[in-house]
C-alpha positions in Angstrom: -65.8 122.5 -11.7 -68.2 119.7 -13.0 -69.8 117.1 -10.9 -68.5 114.1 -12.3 -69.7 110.4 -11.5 -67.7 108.0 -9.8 -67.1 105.6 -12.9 -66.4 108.4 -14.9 -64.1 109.3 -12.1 -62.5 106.5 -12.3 -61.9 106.4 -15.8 -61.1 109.7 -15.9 -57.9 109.2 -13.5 -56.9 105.8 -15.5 -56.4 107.6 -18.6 -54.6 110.9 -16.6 -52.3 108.1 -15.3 -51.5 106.7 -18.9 -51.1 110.2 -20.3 -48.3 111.4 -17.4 -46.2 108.0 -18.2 -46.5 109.4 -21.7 -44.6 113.0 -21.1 -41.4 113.2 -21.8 -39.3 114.1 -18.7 -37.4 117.5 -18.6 -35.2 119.5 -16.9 -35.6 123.0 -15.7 -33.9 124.1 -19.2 -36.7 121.9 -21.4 -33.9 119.2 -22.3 -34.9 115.8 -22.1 -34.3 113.8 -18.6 -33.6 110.6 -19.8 -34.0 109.5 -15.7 -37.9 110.9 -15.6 -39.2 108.7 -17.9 -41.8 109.5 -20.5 -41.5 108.7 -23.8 -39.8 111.7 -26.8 -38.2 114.6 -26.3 -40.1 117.7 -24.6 -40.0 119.8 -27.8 -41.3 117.7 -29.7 -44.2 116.6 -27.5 -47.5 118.2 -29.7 -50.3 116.5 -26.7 -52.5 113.9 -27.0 -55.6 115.4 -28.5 -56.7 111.9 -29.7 -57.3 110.5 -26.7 -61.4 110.3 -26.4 -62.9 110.9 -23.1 -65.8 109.7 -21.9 -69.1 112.3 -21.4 
């Protein structure tokens, strides 16, 4: 695992906190849970490649 500085830290866990509200909730079965929030259904979630992060 990297050593990674405290600002980048920092930034790193705001933009983890953004991309979990962004999954789509599920159930065991992979159907959407409209109660776990998240934005799309679970199958047709591709990621969030775009999202830069910092060096």
């Amino acid at each position: 695992m990297s050593d990674v500085s405290g600002e980048n830290r920092e930034e790193l866990e705001t933009i983890a906190k953004e991309r979990m509200a962004e999954l789509p909730g599920e159930t065991a079965l992979g159907n959407r849970d409209p109660q776990a929030g998240g934005e799309g259904d679970p199958k047709d979630f591709e990621g969030n490649s775009e999202v830069p992060l910092p060096e």
